[in-house]
C-alpha positions as CSV (number, residue, x, y, z in Angstrom):
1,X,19.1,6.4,-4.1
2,X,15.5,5.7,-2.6
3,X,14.1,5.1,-6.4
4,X,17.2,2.5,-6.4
5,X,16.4,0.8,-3.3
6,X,13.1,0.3,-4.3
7,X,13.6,-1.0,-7.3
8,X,16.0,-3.7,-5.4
9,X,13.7,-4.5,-3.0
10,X,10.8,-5.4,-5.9
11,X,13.5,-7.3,-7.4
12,X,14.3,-9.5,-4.3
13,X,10.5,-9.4,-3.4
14,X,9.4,-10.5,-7.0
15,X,11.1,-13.5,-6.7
16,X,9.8,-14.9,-2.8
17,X,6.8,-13.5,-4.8
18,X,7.1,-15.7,-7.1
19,X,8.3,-18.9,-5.1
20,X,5.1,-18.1,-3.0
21,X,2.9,-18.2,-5.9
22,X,4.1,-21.7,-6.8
23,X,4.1,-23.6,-3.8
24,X,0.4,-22.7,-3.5
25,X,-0.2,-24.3,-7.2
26,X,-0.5,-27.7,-8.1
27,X,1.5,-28.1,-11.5
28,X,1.1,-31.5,-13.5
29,X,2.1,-32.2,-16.8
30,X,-0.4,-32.7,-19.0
31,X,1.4,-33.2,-22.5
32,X,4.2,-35.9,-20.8
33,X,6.2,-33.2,-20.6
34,X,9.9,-34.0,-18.5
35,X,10.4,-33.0,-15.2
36,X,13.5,-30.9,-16.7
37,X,11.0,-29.2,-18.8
38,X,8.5,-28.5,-16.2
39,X,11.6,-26.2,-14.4
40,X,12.2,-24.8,-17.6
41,X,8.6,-24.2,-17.6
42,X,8.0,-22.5,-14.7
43,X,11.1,-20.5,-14.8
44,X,10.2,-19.1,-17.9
45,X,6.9,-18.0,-16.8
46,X,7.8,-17.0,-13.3
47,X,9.8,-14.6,-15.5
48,X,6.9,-13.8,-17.8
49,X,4.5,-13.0,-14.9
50,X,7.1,-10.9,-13.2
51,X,7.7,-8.9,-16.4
52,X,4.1,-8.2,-17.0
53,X,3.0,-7.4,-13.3
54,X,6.2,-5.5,-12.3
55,X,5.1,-2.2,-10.1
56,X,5.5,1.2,-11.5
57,X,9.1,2.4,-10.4
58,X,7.5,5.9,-9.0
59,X,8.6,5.8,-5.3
60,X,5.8,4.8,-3.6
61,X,3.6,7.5,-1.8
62,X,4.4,9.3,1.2
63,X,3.2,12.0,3.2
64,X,0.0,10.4,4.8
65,X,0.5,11.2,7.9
66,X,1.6,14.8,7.2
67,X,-1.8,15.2,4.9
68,X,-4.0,13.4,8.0
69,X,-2.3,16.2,10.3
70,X,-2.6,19.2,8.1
71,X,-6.7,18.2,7.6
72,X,-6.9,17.8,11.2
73,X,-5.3,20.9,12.1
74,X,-8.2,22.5,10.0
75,X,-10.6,20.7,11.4
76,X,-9.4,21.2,15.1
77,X,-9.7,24.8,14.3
78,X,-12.9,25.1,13.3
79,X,-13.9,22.8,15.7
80,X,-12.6,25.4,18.2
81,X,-14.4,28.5,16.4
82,X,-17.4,26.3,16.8
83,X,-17.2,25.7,20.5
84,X,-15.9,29.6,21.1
85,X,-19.3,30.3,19.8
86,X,-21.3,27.7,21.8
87,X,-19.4,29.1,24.9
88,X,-20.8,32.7,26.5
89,X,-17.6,33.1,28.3
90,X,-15.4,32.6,25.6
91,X,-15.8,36.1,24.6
92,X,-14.6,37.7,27.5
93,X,-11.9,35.7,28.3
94,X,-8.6,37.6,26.9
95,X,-7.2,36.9,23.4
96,X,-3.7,34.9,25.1
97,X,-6.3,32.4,26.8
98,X,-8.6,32.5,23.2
99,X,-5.7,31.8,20.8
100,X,-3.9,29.1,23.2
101,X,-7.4,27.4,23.2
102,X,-7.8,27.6,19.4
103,X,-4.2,25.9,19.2
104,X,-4.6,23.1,21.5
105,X,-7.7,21.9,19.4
106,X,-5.9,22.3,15.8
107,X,-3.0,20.2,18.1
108,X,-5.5,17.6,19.0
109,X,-6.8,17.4,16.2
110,X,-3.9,17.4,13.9
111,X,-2.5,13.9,16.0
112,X,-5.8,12.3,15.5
113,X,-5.5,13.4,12.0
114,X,-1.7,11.8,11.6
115,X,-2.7,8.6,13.0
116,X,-5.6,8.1,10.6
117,X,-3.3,9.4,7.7
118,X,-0.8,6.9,8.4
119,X,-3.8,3.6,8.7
120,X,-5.0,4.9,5.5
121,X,-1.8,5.1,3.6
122,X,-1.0,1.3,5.2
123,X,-4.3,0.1,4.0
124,X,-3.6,1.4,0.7
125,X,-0.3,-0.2,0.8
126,X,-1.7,-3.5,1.7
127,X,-4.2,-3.1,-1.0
128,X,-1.9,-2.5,-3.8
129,X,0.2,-5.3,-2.8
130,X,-2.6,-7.9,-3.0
131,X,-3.5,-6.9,-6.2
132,X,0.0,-7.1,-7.2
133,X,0.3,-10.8,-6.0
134,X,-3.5,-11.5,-7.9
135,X,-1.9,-10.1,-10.9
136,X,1.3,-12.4,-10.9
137,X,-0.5,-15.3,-9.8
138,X,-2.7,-14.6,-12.8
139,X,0.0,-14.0,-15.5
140,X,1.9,-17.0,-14.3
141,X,-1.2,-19.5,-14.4
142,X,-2.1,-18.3,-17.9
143,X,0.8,-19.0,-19.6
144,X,1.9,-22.4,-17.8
145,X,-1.5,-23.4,-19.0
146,X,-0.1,-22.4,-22.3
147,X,2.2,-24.3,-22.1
148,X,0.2,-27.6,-21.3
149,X,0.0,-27.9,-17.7
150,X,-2.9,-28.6,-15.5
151,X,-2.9,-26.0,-12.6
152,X,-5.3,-26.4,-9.5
């Protein structure tokens, strides 16, 4: 079902993609060619450029914020074998006081870790979705160019 949605929602984004792409063009015959055949024209390659540029149908990835947690966790509780060390007391408080410290710095750390899992997985999103919309604007000025347009 989720591989399906996804799919849908290319689908229905590909084509605002697509509308986007063309409003930010200039298209003008250059051959004399009709205004009928200028539609044709752009349909044709609107459906082109969507063909060569469509995204892989993986699902897209997850788990950011789950991988951002789980490397902060570790790095909360090393943080807190660190400190344990720096601290002369540490040792002789009792093992109950000890571990709760340890887990409330692998806690910490672990949200701090989600949070920057979740930006980076965002950015990465973001990222990929600009170079999608490069690509298609790409595919669709090379072939209306082929097909004897002037494009600015």
């Amino acid at each position: 079902m989720r591989l399906a949605l996804h799919f849908t929602m290319t689908m229905i984004l590909g084509g605002s993609l697509a509308a986007f792409a063309q409003q930010q063009m200039t298209i003008n015959p250059a051959n004399g060619q009709s205004p009928e055949q200028m539609e044709k024209d752009k349909a044709e390659c609107t459906s082109i450029a969507e063909q060569q540029t469509a995204p892989s149908q993986a699902a897209p990835q997850a788990g950011g914020r789950a991988r951002g947690a789980a490397g902060g966790a570790a790095v909360g509780a090393v943080h807190a074998e660190r400190q344990a060390d720096d601290h002369p007391a540490y040792d002789r408080a009792p093992e109950d006081v000890q571990e709760e410290y340890r887990r409330e710095q692998a806690k910490d750390a672990a949200a701090v870790g989600a949070v920057a899992g979740g930006a980076a997985q965002r950015r990465s999103r973001r990222q990929e979705k600009a170079s999608e919309t490069a690509s298609f604007d790409d595919a669709f000025r090379s072939c209306i160019v082929g097909r004897g347009y002037n494009v600015q």
